[in-house]
C-alpha positions as CSV (number, residue, x, y, z in Angstrom):
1,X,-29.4,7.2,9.5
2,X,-28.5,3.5,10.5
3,X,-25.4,2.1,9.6
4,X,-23.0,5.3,11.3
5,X,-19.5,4.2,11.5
6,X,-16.2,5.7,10.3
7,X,-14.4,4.1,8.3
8,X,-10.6,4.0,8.2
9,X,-7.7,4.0,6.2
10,X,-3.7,4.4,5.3
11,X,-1.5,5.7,2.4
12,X,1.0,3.5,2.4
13,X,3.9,5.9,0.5
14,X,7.1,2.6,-0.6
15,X,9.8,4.4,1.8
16,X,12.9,2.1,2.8
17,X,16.4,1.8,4.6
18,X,18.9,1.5,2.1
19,X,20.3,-1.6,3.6
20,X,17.3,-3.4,3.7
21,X,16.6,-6.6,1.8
22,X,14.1,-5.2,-0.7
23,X,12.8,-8.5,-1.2
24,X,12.1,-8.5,2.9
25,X,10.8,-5.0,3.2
26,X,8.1,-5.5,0.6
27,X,6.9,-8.6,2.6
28,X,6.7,-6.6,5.3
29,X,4.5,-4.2,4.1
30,X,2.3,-7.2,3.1
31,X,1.9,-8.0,6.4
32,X,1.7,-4.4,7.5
33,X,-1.9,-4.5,5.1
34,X,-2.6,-7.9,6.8
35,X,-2.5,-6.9,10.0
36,X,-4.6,-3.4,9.3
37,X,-7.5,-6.0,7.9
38,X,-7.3,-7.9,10.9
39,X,-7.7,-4.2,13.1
40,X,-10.9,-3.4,9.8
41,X,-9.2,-0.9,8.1
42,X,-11.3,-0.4,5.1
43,X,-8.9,0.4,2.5
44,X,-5.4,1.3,1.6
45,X,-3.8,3.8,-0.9
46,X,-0.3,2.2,-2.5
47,X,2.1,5.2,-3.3
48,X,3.9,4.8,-6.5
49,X,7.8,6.4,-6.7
50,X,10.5,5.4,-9.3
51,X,13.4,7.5,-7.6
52,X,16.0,7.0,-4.7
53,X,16.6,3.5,-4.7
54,X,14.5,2.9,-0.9
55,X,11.3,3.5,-3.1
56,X,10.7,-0.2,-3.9
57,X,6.8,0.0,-4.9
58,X,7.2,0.7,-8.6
59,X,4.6,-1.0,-10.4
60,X,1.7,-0.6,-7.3
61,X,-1.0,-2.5,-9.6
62,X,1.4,-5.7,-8.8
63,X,2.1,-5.0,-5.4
64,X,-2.3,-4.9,-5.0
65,X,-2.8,-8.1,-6.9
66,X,-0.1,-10.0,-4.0
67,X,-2.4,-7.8,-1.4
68,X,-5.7,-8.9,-2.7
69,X,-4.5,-12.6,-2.1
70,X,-4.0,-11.6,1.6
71,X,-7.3,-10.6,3.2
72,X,-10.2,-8.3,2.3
73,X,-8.9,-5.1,3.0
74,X,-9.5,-2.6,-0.6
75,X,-6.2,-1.2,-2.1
76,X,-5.9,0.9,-4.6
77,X,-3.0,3.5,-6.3
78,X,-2.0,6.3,-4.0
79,X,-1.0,8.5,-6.9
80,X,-2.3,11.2,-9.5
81,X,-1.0,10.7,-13.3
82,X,-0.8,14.0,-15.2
83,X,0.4,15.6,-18.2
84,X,3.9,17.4,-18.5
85,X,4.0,20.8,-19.7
């Protein structure tokens, strides 16, 4: 049992002020992820939402590629597709 360490991580759901610069908030959440690699988070889960205006994150695959470029922390999509009834 050798390599015992837990491992963390963060769901990262695209909430905003609504007089934010979107263009500003999303760069900050870049360098919220580059600041959780630096502290070795492990990985983080991108919510995806389409509604309310202060949900900016609505393509997540696109916000991953920018964080991928950043450091080495592992992102992936916070969300569950299903079928409508």
């Amino acid at each position: 049992m050798s390599d015992l360490y837990l491992r963390s991580g963060i769901f990262m759901a695209p909430f905003h002020n609504h007089d934010e610069n979107p263009t500003l908030s999303i760069e900050r959440d870049l360098e919220l992820l580059e600041h959780l690699d630096r502290l070795n988070y492990h990985e983080a889960w991108i919510g995806e939402h389409h509604s309310g205006g202060f949900e900016l994150i609505a393509c997540p695959e696109m916000f991953i590629a920018a964080a991928a470029q950043r450091g080495r922390l592992r992102a992936c999509r916070g969300n569950r597709d299903r079928p409508r009834p």
